[in-house]
N, C-alpha and C positions, 0 to 999 in steps of 0.2 A: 681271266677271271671276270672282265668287266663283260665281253661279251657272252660267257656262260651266264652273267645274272639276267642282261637283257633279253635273253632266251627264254630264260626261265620266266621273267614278269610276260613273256608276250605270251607265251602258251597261256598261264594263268588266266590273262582277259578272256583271252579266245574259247577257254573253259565256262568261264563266265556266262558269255555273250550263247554260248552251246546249251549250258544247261542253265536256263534261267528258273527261277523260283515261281510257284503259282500265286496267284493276289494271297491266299488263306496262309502261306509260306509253309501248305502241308509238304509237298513234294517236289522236288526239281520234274522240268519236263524238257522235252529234249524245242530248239530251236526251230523253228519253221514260218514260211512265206506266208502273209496276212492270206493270199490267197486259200493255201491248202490247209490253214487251221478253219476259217471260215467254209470249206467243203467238211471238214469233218466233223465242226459242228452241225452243218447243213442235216447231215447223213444220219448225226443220233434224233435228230429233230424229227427228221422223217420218218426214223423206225420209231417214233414215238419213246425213247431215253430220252423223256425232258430234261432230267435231273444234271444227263451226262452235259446235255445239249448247255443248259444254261451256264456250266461250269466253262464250257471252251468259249462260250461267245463272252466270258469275264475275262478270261486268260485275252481272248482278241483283243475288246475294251481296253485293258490296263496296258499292253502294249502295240495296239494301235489304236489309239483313243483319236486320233482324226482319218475323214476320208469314208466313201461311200461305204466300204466294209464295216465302219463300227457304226455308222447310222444304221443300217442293215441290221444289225447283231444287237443294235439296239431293241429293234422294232420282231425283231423275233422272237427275242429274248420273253417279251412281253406277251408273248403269243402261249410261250412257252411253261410258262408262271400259269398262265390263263388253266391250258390242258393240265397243270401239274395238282390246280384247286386250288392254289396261292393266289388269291384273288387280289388282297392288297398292294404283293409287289406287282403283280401285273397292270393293275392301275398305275403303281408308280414310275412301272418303266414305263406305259404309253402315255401317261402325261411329261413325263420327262423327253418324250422322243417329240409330241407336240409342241413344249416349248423349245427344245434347241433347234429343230428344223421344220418348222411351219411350214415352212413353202417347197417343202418335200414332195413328191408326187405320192408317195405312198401314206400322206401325214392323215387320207380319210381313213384308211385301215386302222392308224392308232386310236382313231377316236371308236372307231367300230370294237375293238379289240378290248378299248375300257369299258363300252358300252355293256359285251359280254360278260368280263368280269363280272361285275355288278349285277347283270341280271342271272347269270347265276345263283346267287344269293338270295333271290326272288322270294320265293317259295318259303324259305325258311324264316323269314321275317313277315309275311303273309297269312300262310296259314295261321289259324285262330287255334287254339287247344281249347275243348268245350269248358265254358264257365273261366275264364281267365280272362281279366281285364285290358280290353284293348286297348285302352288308352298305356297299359304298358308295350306296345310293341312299336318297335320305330322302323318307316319305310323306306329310311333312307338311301339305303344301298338302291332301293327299286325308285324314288326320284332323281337318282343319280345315274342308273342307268337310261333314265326317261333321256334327261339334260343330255348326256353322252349321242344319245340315238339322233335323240331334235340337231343337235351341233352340227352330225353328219350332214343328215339328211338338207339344213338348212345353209351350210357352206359347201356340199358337194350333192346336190341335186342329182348329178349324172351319176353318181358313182357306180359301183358295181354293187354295192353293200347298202344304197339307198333303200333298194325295193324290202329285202328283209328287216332292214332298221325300222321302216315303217308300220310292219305288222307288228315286228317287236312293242315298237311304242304304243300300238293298239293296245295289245295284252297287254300291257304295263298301266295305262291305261284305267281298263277296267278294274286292275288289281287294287290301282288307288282308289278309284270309286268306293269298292268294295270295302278296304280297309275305313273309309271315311263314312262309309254306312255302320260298318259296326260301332265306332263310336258317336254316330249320331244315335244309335239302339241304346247303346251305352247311357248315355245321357238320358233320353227319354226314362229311362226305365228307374234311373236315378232319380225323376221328378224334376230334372234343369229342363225344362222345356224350350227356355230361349233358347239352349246351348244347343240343343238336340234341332229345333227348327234351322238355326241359322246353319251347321253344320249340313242337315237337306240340303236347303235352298245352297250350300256352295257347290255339292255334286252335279244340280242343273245348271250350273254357268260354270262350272271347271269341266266337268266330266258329261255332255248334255247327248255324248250317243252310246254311253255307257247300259247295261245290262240294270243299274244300280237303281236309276232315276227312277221308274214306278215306284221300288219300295222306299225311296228318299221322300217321294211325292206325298207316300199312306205315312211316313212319320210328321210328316209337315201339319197332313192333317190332323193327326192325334194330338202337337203339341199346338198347336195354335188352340185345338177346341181346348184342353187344360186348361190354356190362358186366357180364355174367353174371346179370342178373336174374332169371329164368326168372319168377317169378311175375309181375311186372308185363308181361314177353314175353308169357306166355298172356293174360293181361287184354285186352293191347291186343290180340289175335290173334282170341282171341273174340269181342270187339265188331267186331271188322273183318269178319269172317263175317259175325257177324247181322248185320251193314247191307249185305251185300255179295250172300248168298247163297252165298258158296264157304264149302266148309267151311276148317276150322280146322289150318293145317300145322304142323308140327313144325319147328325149325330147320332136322335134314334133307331135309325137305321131306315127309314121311308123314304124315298124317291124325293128330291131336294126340287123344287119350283123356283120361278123367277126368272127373269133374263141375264144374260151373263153380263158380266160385269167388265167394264178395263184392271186388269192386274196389277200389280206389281213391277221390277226392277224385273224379277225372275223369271215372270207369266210372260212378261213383253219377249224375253228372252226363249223361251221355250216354246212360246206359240206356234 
């Protein structure tokens, strides 16, 4: 009797240990080698089954949560989110894969992989809808993608993923110009002319090879003349010329006279 029940508890385990439960405790799944559950994740990954793919590399995680395969399964994982349009866990996985293993070889693809996330989402927070106030739209996903790209590119120079992180952060770039022109237009058109000058003059020292800066330049002019400036109106009038090729007008609109002047913090800057 004693040896039929020790029988019996040993199969039991061995059942156990066979058919273990998935992390969600939807299904039992049958036992297998970190190896060959990590190829079959591999394999939905590749036929593009994110969904399937992300499930096996949790089932690897939760029972083999150490060892090259679950940093691996991490870092795919995240790849995997990315392609699915889950953009925030993909961020979560690739900042989660940057802090447990930093000194990964593969740790500049997480940062690339976040960098994408985020700039994904570009667009959708970018684009204006006509007549809608931009000061309601927030760039943060496209700053975040900036920061993610800069990280790369400025901790793994050589990478493989440098050369395109850097255009990325180009267009990203301009997009924030862009956005910080609408709300300098914003503001002019509101009558804040400080708020509308100052916001210009930041796209010449943040953004100064951006597409933006001529029309950052023609708001500088309009708000300074509102405010009576005239010498910072001419400042910005003449640098808007020389980058422009037209000459230089007067508020009433006649060809502006006198010798140029030394500028400003911004003029020194942009000259």
């Amino acid at each position: 009797m004693r040896h039929s029940l020790a029988v019996f508890l040993l199969l039991t385990l061995t059942a156990c240990k066979i058919f273990d439960p998935l992390p969600d405790g939807s299904a039992p799944t049958k036992y297998m080698p970190v190896e060959e559950m990590y190829s079959e994740a591999k394999a939905e990954l590749n036929e593009g089954n994110y969904d399937a793919a992300i499930k096996h590399y949790e089932t690897l995680q939760s029972r083999y949560p150490y060892g090259r395969y679950a940093q691996q399964a991490l870092l795919e994982m995240a790849y995997a989110y990315y392609r699915q349009g889950e953009a925030e866990l993909a961020i979560s996985s690739a900042e989660r894969f940057i802090k447990q293993y930093p000194n990964n070889s593969y740790v500049d693809y997480a940062y690339y992989v976040k960098g994408l996330a985020n700039f994904n989402g570009e667009m959708s927070l970018l684009q204006l809808a006509g007549g809608q106030d931009p000061t309601e739209r927030d760039p943060k996903s496209t700053q975040d993608a900036f920061a993610a790209f800069k990280d790369l590119v400025t901790r793994f120079p050589d990478s493989k993923y440098a050369a395109d992180s850097r255009i990325r952060m180009q267009y990203l770039s301009n997009a924030l110009a862009k956005y910080e022109l609408h709300v300098a237009s914003y503001y002019l058109r509101r009558g804040a002319h400080i708020a509308a000058a100052n916001r210009a003059q930041g796209i010449l020292t943040q953004y100064p090879n951006s597409p933006s800066t001529r029309d950052a330049l023609r708001i500088m002019v309009q708000a300074y003349d509102a405010l009576g400036m005239a010498d910072l109106r001419d400042d910005a009038q003449r640098v808007l010329s020389k980058n422009s090729g037209a000459p230089a007008l007067s508020p009433s609109g006649n060809a502006a006279t006198g010798e140029d002047k030394p500028g400003k913090s911004w003029w020194q800057f942009w000259k």
